[in-house]
N, C-alpha and C positions, 0 to 999 in steps of 0.2 A: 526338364531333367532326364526326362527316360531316352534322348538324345546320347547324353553324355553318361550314361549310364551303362553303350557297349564298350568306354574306355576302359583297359587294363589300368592305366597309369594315372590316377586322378584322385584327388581326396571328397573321402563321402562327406558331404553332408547335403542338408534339407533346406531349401527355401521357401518361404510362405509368404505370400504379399501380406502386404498391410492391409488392416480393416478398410479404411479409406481408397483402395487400387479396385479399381473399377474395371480394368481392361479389358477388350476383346482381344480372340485370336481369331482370324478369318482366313480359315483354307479357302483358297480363290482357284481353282482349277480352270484356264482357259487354254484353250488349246486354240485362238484366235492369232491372226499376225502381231509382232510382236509390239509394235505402236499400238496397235486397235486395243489389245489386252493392257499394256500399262495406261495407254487414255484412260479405259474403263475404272482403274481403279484411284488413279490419282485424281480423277474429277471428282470419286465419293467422299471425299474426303471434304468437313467443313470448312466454310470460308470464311473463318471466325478467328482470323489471327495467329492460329497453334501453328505451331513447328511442323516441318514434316521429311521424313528421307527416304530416299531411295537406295540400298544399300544392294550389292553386286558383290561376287568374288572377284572378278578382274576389271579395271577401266573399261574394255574390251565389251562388255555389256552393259556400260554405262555408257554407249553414245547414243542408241536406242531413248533413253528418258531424257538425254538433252535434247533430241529430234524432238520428243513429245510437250517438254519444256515451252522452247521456240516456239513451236505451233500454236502453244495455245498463249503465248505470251503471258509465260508464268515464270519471273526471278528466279534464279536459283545459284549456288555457290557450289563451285567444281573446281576444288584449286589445282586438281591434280592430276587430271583428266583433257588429256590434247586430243583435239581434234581433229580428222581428216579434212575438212572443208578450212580448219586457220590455216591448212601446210602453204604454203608459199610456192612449192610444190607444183601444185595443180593449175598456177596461174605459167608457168613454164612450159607445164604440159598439155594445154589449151593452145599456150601459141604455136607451140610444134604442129597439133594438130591444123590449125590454121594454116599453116605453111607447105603442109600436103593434102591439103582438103581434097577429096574425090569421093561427090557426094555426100550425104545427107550426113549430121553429126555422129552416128551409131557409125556408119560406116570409116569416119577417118581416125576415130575412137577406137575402136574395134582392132584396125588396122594396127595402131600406135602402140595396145595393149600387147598382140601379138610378138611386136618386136622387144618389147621393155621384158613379157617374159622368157622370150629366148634369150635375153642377155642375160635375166636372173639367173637363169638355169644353169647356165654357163659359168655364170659368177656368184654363188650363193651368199646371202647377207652370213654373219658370223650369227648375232643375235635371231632366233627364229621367231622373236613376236616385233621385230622391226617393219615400220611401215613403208613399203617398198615401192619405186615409184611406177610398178604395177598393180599392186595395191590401188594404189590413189587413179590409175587410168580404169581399175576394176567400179570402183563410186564413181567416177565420170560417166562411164557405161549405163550404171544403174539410174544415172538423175534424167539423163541426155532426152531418154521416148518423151519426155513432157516440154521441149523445146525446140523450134524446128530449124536452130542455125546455131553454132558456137559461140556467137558474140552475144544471143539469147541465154544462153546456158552461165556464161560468163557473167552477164549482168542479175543474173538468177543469184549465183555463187555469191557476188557482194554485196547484192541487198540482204542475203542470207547471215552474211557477217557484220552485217550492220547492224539487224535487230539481235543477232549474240553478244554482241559488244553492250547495246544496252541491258538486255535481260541477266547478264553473266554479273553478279555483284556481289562482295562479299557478305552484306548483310542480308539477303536474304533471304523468304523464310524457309525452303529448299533447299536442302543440301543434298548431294548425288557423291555417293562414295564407298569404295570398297569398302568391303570388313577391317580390315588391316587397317587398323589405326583409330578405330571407332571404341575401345575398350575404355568404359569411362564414360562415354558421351550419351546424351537419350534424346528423344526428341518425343511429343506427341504424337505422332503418327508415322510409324514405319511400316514399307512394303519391301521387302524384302526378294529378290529373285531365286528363285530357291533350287530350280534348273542345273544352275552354277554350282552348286556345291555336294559332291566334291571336288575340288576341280584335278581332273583327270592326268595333267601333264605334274604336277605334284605329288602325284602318286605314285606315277608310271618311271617316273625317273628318279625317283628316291633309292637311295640305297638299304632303307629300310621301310620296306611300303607301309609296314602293320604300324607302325610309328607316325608314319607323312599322315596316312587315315586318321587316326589318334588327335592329332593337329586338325586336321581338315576338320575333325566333329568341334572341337571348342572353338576353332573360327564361326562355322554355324553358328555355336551356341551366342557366341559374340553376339553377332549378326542378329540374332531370333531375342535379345533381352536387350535391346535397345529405344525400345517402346514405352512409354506414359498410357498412353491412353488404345490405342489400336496396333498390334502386332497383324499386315496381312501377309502370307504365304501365298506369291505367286508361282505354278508350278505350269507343266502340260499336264492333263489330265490322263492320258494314253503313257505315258513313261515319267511315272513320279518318279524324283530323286531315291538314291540309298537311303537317304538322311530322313526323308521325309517316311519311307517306311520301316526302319526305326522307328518313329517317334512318335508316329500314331498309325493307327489300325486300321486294315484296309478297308473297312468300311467309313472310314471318316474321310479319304481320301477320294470316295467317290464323285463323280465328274460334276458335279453341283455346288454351288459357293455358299456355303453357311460359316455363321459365327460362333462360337461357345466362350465361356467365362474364360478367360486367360489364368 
């Protein structure tokens, strides 16, 4: 509550869990890559059946927990959320590369990216969070050092879409999904990305910023009471959220992971 509590525009009242509400909150402070850090937390999590989510402000940093998903071949349901590696896309822009190969895969990559951004620049998408087919030779870039030919990188690409196709299923027990649409829903165990909010382009282009804020704290709040059993707060320890200093005190916020009664 002491979140939604710097709202002007909100009706008071009090919530008190039930005698029986057990939960933890777990300020998680890592300032780790950002796979290494969701690994860490979604492994602690028990392996006893319970629900669990990972809940984000934008898709945009939900591809991050589907990488970590895959990896450890753990199901999970993301109805909402496209991926760079499904685009269709990228098997386009492999061949291209292929067609002017000179030299090692970074370099005919490399090459390929340069020209798709001078077109962009040239020609800018209308939507600014459209994934552009610079964008997708920018992931090519990034996968490429661990493969030492394009038709390596290629066969990387589809067996990577193979084990998504089976791990991606509606039922189960993983779910990965913004705030936006989560009002209502709980799960046993939520990690929450806490980084993300507020989110910055929501605010910055509002015509009324102190309102768009306003919003942005009850989507947290969304986001942060979607919990049964374990609410964790993943942040960087060096640049906590507004949100997060709000809603508790800087010394709870210090770069060390502990739990307190929810």
């Amino acid at each position: 509550m002491r979140l939604v509590e710097h709202n002007a525009e909100r009706f008071v009242k009090r919530i008190v869990a039930g005698p029986r509400n057990a939960g933890r909150l777990i300020l998680a402070p890592d300032a780790a890559d950002d796979v290494v850090r969701l690994a860490r937390v979604m492994r602690s999590w028990p392996d006893d059946g319970s629900t669990r989510a990972v809940l984000a402000r934008t898709n945009r940093e939900l591809l991050v927990p589907v990488i970590v998903a895959v990896d450890n071949g753990w199901r999970f349901r993301a109805p909402d959320i496209a991926l760079p590696i499904e685009d269709p896309r990228l098997d386009v822009l492999l061949a291209r590369a292929r067609q002017n190969q000179a030299g090692p895969p970074l370099v005919a990559l490399g090459r390929l990216r340069v020209l798709l951004r001078q077109d962009e620049a040239a020609n800018p998408a209308a939507d600014p969070d459209e994934v552009t087919p610079g964008d997708l030779a920018t992931s090519l870039l990034g996968w490429a050092p661990a493969y030492a030919s394009l038709d390596a990188l290629g066969a990387a690409i589809a067996s990577w879409r193979t084990r998504l196709n089976a791990l991606r299923t509606d039922d189960a027990p993983l779910t990965l999904a913004t705030a936006h649409g989560t009002k209502g829903l709980e799960w046993d165990h939520v990690l929450v990305l806490a980084d993300g909010f507020p989110g910055r382009r929501s605010i910055t282009d509002a015509a009324e910023p102190e309102r768009a804020l306003e919003e942005e704290r009850r989507l947290a709040y969304v986001a942060w009471t979607r919990a049964r059993r374990s609410l964790t707060l993943l942040y960087d320890p060096e640049a906590p959220s507004r949100f997060l200093a709000e809603a508790f005190d800087s010394d709870e916020l210090v770069p060390v992971s502990r739990g307190r009664a929810a």
